[in-house]
SETORSE-576981 format. One line per field, with one value per residue (C-alpha): x, y, z; residue number from 0; residue in three letters. Coordinates in steps of 0.2 Angstrom, whole numbers. Example, Ala and Ser with C-alpha at 12.3 -4.5 7.8 and 13.67 -1.06 7.14 Angstrom:
BEGIN
east: [62/68]
north: [-22/-5]
up: [39/36]
resi: [0/1]
resn: [ALA/SER]
//
This chain:
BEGIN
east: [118/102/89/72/71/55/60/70/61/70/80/75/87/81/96/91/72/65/47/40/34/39/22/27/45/39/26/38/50/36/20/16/17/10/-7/2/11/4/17/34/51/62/78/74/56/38/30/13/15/11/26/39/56/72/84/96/82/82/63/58/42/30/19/3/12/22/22/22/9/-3/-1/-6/-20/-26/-25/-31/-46/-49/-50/-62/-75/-72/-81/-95/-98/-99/-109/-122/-123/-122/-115/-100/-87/-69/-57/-42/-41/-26/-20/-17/-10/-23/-32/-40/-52/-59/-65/-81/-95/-110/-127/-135/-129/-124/-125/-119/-132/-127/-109/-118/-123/-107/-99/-107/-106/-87/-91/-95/-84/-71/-79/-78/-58/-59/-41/-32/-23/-11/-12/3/-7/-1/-8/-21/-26/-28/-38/-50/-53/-56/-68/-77/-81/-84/-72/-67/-57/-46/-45/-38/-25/-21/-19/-7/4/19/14/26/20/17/-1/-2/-20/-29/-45/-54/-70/-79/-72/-55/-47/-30/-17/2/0/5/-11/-16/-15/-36/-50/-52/-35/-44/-55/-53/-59/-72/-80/-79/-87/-88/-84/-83/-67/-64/-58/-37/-42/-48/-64/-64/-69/-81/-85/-83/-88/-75/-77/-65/-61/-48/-42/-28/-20/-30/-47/-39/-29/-46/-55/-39/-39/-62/-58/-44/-58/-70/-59/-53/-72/-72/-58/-61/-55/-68/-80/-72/-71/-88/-90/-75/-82/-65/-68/-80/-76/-90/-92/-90/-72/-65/-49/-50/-52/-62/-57/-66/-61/-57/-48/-38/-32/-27/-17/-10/-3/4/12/18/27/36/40/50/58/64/71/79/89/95/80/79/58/53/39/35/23/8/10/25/27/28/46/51/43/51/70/66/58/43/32/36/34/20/10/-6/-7/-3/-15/-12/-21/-15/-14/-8/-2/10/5/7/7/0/16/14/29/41/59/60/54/68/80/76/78/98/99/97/115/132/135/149/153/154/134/130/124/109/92/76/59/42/24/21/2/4/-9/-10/-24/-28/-41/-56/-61/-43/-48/-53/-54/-40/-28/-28/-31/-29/-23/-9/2/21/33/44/64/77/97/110/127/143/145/156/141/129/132/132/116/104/111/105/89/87/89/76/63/62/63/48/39/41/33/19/18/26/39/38/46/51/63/66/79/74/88/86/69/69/65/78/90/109/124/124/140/132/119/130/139/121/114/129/130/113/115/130/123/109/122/134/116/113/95/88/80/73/78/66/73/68/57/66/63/68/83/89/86/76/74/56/50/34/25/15/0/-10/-18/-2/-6/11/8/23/28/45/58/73/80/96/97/113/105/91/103/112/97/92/108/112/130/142/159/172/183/197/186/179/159/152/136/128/118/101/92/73/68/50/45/27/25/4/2/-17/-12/-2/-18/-30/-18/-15/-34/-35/-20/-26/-46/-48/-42/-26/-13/-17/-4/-12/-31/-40/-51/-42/-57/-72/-81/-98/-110/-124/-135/-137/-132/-114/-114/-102/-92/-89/-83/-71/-65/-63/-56/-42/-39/-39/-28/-13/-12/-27/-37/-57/-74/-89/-104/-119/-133/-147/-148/-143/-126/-126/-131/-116/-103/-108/-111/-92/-86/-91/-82/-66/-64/-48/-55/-71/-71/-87/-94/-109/-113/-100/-83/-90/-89/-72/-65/-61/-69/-74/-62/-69/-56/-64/-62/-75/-63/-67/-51/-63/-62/-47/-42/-42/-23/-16/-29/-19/-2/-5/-13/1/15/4/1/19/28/40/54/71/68/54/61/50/33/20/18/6/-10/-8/-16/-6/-19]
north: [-43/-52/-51/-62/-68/-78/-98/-100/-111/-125/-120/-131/-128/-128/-133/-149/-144/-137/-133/-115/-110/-108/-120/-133/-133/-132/-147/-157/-155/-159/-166/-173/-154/-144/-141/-130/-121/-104/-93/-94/-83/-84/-77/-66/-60/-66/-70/-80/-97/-93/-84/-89/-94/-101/-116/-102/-97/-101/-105/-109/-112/-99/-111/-106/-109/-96/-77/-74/-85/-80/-63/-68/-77/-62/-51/-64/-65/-46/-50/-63/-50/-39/-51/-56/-36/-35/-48/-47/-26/-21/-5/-8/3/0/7/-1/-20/-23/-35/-31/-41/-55/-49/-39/-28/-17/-1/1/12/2/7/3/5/-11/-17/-30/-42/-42/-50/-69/-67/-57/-72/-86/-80/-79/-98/-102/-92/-100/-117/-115/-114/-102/-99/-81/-74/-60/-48/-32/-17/-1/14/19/-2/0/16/11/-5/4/15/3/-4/13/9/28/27/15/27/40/28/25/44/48/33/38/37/23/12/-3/-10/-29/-32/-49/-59/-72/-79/-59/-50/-41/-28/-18/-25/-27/-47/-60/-70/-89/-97/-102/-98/-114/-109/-99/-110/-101/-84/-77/-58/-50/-32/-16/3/22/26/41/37/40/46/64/68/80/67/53/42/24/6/-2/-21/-33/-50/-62/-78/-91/-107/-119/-118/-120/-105/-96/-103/-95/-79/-80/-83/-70/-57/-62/-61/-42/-36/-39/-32/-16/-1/9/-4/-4/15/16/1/10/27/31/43/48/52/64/71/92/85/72/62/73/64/69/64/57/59/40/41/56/46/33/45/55/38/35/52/54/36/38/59/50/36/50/61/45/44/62/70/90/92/107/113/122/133/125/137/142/151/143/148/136/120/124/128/110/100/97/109/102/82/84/99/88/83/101/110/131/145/163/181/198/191/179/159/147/128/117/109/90/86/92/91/109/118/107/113/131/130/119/136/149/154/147/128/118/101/100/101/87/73/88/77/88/78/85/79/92/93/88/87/80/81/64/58/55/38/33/39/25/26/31/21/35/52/69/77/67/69/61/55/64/67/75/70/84/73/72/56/50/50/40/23/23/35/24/9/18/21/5/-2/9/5/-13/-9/4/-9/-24/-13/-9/-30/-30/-44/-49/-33/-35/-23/-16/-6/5/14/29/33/38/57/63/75/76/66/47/47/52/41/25/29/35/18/8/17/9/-6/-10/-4/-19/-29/-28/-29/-47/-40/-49/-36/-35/-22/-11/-3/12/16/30/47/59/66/49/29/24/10/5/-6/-15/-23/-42/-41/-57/-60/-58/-41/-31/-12/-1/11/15/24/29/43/46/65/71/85/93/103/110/115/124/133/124/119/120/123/108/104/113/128/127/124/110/102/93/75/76/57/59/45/41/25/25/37/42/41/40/26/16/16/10/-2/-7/-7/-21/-31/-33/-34/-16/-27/-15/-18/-13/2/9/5/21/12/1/-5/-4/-4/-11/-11/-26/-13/4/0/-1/16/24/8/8/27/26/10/22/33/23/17/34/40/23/31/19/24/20/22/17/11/15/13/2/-11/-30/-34/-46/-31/-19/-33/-37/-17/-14/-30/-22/-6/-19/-13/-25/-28/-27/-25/-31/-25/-32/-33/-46/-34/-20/-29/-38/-23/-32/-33/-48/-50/-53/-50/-44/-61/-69/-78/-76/-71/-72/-60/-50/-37/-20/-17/-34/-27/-10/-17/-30/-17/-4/-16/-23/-4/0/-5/-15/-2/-4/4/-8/-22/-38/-27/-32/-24/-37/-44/-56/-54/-57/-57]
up: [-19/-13/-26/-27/-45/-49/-51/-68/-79/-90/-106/-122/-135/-153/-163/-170/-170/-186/-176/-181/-166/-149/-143/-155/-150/-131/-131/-141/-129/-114/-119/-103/-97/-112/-105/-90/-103/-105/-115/-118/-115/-130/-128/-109/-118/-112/-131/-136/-140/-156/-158/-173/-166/-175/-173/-162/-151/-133/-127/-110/-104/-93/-84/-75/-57/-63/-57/-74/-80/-67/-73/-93/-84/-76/-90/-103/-90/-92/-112/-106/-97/-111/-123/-111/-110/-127/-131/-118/-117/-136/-139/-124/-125/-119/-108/-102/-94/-85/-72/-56/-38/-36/-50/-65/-71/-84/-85/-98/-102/-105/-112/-95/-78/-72/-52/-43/-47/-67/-60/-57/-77/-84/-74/-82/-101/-97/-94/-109/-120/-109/-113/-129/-132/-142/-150/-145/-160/-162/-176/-178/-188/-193/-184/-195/-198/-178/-180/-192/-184/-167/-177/-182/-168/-161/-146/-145/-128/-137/-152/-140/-134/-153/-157/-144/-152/-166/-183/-187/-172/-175/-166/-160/-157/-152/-159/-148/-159/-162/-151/-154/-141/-144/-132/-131/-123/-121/-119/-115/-131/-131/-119/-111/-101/-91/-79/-62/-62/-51/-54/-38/-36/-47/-44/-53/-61/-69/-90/-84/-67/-72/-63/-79/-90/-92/-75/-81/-74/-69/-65/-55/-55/-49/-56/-53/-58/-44/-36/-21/-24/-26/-12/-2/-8/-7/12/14/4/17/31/24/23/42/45/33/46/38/47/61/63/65/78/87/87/79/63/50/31/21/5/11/12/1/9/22/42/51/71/84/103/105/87/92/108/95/83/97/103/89/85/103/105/86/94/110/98/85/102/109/91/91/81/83/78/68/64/43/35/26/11/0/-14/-32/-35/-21/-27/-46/-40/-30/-46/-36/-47/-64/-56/-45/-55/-54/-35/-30/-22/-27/-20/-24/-14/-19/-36/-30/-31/-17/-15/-1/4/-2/4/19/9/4/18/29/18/21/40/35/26/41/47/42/45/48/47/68/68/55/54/57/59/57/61/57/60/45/39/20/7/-12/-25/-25/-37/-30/-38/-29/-13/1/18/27/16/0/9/3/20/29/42/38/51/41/45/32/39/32/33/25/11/25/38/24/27/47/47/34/44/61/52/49/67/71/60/61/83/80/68/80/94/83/82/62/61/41/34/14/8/-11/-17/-31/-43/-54/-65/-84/-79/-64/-62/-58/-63/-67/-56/-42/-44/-45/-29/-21/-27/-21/-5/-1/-8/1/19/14/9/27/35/27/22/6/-5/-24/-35/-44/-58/-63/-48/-37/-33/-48/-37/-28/-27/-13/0/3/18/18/29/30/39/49/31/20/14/9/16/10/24/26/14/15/1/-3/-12/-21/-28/-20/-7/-22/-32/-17/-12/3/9/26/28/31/41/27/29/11/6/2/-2/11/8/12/18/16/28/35/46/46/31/32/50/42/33/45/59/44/42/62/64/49/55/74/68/78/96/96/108/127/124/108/112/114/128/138/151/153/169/169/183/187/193/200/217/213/205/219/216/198/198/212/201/186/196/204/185/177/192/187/170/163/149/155/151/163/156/171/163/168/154/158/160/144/133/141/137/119/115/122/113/99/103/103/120/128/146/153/172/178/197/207/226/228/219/230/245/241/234/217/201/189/173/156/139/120/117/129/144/160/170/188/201/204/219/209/213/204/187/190/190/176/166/169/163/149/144/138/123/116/119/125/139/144/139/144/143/135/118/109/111/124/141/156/169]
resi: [0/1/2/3/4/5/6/7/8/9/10/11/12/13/14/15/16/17/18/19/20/21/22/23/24/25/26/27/28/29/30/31/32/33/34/35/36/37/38/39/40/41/42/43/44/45/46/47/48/49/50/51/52/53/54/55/56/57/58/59/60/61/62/63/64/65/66/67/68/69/70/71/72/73/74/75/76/77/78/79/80/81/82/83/84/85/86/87/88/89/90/91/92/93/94/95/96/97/98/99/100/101/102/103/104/105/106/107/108/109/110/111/112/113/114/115/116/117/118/119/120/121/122/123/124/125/126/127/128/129/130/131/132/133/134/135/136/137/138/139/140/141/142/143/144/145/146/147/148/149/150/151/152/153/154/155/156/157/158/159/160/161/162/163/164/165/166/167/168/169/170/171/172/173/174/175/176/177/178/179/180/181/182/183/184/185/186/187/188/189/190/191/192/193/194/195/196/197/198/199/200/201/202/203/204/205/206/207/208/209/210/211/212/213/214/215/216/217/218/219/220/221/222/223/224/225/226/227/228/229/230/231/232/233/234/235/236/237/238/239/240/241/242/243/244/245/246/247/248/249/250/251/252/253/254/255/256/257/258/259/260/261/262/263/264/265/266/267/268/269/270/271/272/273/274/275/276/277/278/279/280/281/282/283/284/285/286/287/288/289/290/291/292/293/294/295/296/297/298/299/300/301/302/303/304/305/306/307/308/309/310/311/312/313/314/315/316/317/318/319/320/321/322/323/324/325/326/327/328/329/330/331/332/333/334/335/336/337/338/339/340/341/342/343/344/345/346/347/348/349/350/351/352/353/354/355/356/357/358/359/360/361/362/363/364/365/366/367/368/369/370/371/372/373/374/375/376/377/378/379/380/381/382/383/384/385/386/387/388/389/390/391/392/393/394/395/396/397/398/399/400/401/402/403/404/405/406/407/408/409/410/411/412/413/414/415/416/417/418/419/420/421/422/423/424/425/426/427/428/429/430/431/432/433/434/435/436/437/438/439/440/441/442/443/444/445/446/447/448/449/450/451/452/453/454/455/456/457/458/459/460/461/462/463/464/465/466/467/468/469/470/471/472/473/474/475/476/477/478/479/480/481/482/483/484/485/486/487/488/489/490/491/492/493/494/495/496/497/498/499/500/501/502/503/504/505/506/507/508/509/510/511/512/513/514/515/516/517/518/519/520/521/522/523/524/525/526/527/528/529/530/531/532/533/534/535/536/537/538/539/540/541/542/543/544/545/546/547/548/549/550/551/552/553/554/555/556/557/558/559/560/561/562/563/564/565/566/567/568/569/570/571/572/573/574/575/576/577/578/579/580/581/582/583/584/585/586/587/588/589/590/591/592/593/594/595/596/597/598/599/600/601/602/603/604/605/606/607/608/609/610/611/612/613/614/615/616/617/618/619/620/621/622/623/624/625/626/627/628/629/630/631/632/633/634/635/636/637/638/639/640/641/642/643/644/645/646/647/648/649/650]
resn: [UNK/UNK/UNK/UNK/UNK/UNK/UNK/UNK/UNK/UNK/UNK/UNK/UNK/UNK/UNK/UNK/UNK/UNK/UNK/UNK/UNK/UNK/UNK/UNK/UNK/UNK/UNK/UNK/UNK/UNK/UNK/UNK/UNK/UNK/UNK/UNK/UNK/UNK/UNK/UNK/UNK/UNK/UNK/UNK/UNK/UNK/UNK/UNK/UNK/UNK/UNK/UNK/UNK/UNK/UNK/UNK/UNK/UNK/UNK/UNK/UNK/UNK/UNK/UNK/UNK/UNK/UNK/UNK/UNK/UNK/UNK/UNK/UNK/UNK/UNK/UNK/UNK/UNK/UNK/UNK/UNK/UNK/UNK/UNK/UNK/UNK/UNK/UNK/UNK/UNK/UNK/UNK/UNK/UNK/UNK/UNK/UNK/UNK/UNK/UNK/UNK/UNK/UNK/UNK/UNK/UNK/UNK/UNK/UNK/UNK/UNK/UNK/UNK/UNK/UNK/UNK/UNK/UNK/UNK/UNK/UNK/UNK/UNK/UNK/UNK/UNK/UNK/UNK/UNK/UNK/UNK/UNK/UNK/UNK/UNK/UNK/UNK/UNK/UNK/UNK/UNK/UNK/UNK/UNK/UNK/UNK/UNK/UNK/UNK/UNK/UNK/UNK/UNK/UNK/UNK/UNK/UNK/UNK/UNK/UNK/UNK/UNK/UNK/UNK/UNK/UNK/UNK/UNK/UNK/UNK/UNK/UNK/UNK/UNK/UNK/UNK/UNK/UNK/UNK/UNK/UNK/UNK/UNK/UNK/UNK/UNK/UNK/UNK/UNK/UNK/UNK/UNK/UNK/UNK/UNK/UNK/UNK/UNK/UNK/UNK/UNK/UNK/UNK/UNK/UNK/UNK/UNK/UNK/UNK/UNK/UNK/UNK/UNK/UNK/UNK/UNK/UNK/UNK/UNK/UNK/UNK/UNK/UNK/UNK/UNK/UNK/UNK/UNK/UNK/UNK/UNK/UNK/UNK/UNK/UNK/UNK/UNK/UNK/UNK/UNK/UNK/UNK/UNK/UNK/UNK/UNK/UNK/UNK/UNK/UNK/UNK/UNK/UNK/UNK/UNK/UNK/UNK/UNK/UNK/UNK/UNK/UNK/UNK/UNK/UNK/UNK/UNK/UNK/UNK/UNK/UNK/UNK/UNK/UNK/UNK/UNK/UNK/UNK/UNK/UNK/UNK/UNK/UNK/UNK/UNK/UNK/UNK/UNK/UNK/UNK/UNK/UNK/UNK/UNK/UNK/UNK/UNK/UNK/UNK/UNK/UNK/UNK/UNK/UNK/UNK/UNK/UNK/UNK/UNK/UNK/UNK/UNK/UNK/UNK/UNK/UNK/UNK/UNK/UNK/UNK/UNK/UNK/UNK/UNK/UNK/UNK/UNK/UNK/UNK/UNK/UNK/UNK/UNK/UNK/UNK/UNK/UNK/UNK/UNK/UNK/UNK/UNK/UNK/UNK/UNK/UNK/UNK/UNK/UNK/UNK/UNK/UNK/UNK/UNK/UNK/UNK/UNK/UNK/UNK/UNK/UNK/UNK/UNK/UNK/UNK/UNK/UNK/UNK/UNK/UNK/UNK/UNK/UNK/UNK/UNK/UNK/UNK/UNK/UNK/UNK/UNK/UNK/UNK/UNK/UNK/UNK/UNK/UNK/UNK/UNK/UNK/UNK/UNK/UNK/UNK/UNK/UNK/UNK/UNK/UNK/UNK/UNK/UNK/UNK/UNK/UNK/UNK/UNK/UNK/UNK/UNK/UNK/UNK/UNK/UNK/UNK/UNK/UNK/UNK/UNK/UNK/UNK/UNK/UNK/UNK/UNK/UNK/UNK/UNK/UNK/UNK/UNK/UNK/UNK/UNK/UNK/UNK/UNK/UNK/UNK/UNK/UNK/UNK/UNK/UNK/UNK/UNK/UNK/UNK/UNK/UNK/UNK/UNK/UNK/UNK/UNK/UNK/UNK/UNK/UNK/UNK/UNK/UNK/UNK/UNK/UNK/UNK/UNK/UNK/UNK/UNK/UNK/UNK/UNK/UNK/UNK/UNK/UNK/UNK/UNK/UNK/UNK/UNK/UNK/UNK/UNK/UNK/UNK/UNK/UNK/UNK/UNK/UNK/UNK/UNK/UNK/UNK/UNK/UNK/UNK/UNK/UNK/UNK/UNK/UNK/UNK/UNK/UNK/UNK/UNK/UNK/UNK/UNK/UNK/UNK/UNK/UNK/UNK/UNK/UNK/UNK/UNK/UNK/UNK/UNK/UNK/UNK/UNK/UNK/UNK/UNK/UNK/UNK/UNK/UNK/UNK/UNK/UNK/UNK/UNK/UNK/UNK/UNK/UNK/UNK/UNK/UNK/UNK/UNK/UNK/UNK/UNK/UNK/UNK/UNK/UNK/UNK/UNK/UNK/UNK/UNK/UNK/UNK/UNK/UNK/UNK/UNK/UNK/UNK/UNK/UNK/UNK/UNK/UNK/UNK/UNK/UNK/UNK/UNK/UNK/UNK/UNK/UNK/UNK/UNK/UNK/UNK/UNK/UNK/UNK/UNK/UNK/UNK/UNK/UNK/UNK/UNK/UNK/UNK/UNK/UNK/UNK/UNK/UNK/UNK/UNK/UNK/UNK/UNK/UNK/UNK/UNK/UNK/UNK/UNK/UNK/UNK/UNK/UNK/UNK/UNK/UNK/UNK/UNK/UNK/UNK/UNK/UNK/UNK/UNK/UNK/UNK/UNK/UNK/UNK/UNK/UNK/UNK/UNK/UNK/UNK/UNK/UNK/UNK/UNK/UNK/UNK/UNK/UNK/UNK/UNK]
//
């Protein structure tokens, strides 16, 4: 099995050391290295440095390099905000501070709307308490010592937390100078660890996102072990805000978003051309691999999505709606619905593997402080596909589905896919049994494959473990896309079986597989990665033709129309504004090429050459821009192998 681990760090055995805690025993052991040293595992266990250890313990450092110890420096700089809030906005109240990838924040309620300009200020008070090295110390309470603190302090979010705990808990909470906040940790052992933070932006977030309850602030930040780490990250932020497809849908005349419907798209001309692309070139990849596609009822009734486990597991994001005394679900998913066409008719084993495809329509009551863009939508299409096979057909099908993703995910220009295998959750259903052999089964089709994954424990669907597939965009960003299920028991709760080759009924396997997943999300995501400059085969417009002045009117249509008439994608821009103004306004419009026509193009028959990117190509004959065009228009597939699926311009 091929598993990333983070980098194992150096073992210090404590035999013939009488040191107290696992700090001393550490910077005995390294002094020259004790200031990198943020926390320590002792025996497997991330604790405090403070935390007491005996001769038989095993202590090994956690250093600020680590993944580990940048994560205790995030959430130790969460601890950090939390005291410049409460020192500088008297009467602060806390939500929760946790860290998260390349960062922190923390949600409070404050006794005066803050902005963005209050960040420079929050900033430089979290300066000096960090200056000030203030030591960070761990205290265990009983529940009711916890509640009466909290009370106290009138931090009544945090009291909340507290009731919800057992009686018998026992509450670690930690002090920094005034301030004291409940927290599990660990944490830097003083404030003056934290050197490299930076406060980044604020937003609403509903107290444990339910836009029933109160609307708190919630503040982020980032920190890191180097400045230059920050710098890097500063410059990738920037570089994100520019590409932000939100941004760019506007510029591209793509979609609009607005408040009569939250998540919701709503589709422009040139952004349906885009999303119809997309669909229709993952429709003939799907037919190529023996896909039948169906087509399934928006509505259901209740009764389904409880025999299935759906209702009790996804209760919250259901959409319900009722008629004539019977209640129906918005489908958020496809997986039942696919299972009730399997069920129509007796099947036998000659017609499996049975693949059923759907572009089904499926929404999810998503809440709204969660909602951005077309990254975290409410509606969604899926490229969605349920396999019925035998357990003999598993391991061949998930290894055909795997030959397929990564082939539609180079076309789309993804090279850098990480995989992660992730085996049964807490709450499921079905026998363990089954679950070993459906978690070996994928493993081992990974394994024979020689494809390195991690392994998420405890992270699969309630009725199977799962394969995810993400993707790295230009600026390192980790998109998670593709999944690949494998379901034991959903067929069975659902009644569905086929008859074997011995004539008796059996329940078939069911692989719930996707390549894009959110075809919403996937073009948000290709609009960030190529900067809205989409491949020729995807762009919505493909060229542009631009006229010098009016005179070349009749010219620039029968261009547009030779074009259109080659399968092109064209707009015409004849309006009379200088030339310099049309080219900037299409650049704008991440328009690919812009074919420029004056008195010398109409007379030669050709037209002038510009790319998005400012080179001038020179004036070509309108049949070699047709045939470069043409082959650069079609994607990566087998079937056109040598095309031109990326970014490059051939002309």
């Amino acid at each position: 099995m091929s598993v990333s681990r983070s980098h194992a760090p150096q073992e210090i055995s404590s035999k013939e050391t009488g040191l107290r805690s696992a700090g001393e025993r550490l910077a005995a052991a390294e002094p020259a290295r004790a200031a990198e040293i943020l926390a320590a595992r002792i025996n497997g266990t991330i604790r405090d440095l403070a935390a007491p250890v005996v001769p038989e313990d095993e202590v090994a450092p956690v250093r600020t390099g680590d993944p580990e110890g940048l994560e205790i420096l995030r959430h130790s700089s969460a601890h950090l905000l939390a005291q410049a809030l409460k020192e500088l906005y008297p009467g602060t109240r806390l939500g929760v501070g946790p860290a998260i990838e390349d960062g922190f924040y923390y949600d409070v309620e404050t006794p005066t709307p803050l902005s963005d300009e209050d960040l420079p200020k929050i900033e430089e008070r979290m300066r000096s308490i960090a200056r000030a090295a203030l030591p960070v110390r761990r205290e265990e309470l009983t529940r009711a010592q916890a509640e009466s603190l909290m009370s106290e302090r009138g931090e009544t979010y945090k009291l909340e937390i507290l009731r919800e705990l057992p009686e018998d808990a026992v509450i670690s909470v930690y002090r920094q100078g005034d301030f004291v906040d409940l927290c599990r940790g660990p944490h830097v052992p003083d404030t003056g660890r934290l050197k490299v933070f930076r406060l980044t932006k604020l937003a609403g977030a509903y107290w444990r996102g339910d836009n029933r309850r109160a609307m708190l602030t919630r503040i982020y930040g980032t920190a890191w072990a180097r400045e230059e780490d920050l710098e890097a990250y500063l410059t990738r932020l920037a570089e994100a805000e520019k590409r932000d497809h939100r941004r760019l849908g506007r510029l591209m005349d793509l979609f609009h978003l607005q408040e009569e419907a939250p998540g919701m798209v709503f589709w422009h001309e040139r952004g349906w051309v885009l999303y119809r692309r997309v669909e229709d070139y993952v429709r003939e990849r799907l037919s190529e691999h023996g896909y039948a596609e169906v087509h399934t009822p928006m509505l259901l009734d209740r009764s389904l999505w409880e025999r299935s486990g759906h209702a009790e597991k996804f209760a919250t994001q259901m959409f319900v709606t009722g008629s004539e005394n019977r209640e129906f679900a918005v489908k958020p998913m496809n997986c039942p619905a696919h299972v009730q066409i399997f069920n129509q008719g007796l099947r036998s084993y000659r017609e499996l593997p049975l693949r059923l495809a759907e572009f089904g329509v499926c929404h999810r009551n998503e809440p709204s402080g969660t909602l951005h863009g077309l990254l975290r939508v409410r509606s969604f299409v899926q490229d969605d596909a349920h396999i019925f096979c035998t357990p003999e057909q598993i391991e061949p099908e998930v290894g055909a589905f795997i030959d397929l993703l990564f082939s539609v995910y180079r076309d789309f220009g993804f090279e850098d896919v990480t995989i992660k295998l992730s085996t049964r959750p807490e709450a499921r259903v079905g026998d363990d049994r089954l679950w070993d052999r459906a978690e070996q089964a994928l493993a081992g089709v990974l394994e024979r494959k020689g494809l390195g994954y991690d392994l998420q424990p405890g992270e699969g669907a309630f009725y199977g473990p799962k394969i995810e597939f993400s993707l790295r965009d230009c600026l390192g960003r980790v998109w998670q896309c593709g999944t690949m299920q494998l379901d034991f028991f959903l067929p069975a709760r659902l009644g569905a079986s086929y008859v074997t080759e011995k004539g008796e009924k059996e329940t078939p396997v069911m692989l719930h597989r996707a390549i894009l997943g959110s075809l919403e999300r996937f073009i948000g995501v290709l609009l960030e990665h190529y900067a809205g400059v989409l491949p020729l085969w995807l762009a919505p417009v493909q060229a542009s033709v631009l006229t010098i002045t009016s005179r070349q009117d009749a010219y620039a249509r029968s261009v547009v129309a030779r074009l259109e008439a080659a399968g092109l994608r064209i707009s015409a821009d004849l309006r009379n504004e200088k030339i310099g103004l049309k080219i900037r306004e299409r650049t704008l419009e991440r328009i690919p090429y812009l074919l420029v026509v004056g008195g010398q193009e109409e007379s030669s028959g050709s037209v002038s050459v510009r790319t998005h990117d400012g080179r001038n190509l020179g004036v070509l004959t309108l049949d070699n821009v047709i045939d470069v065009l043409t082959r650069e228009a079609r994607p990566r597939t087998p079937q056109n192998d040598g095309a031109a699926g990326g970014r490059e311009h051939h002309l």
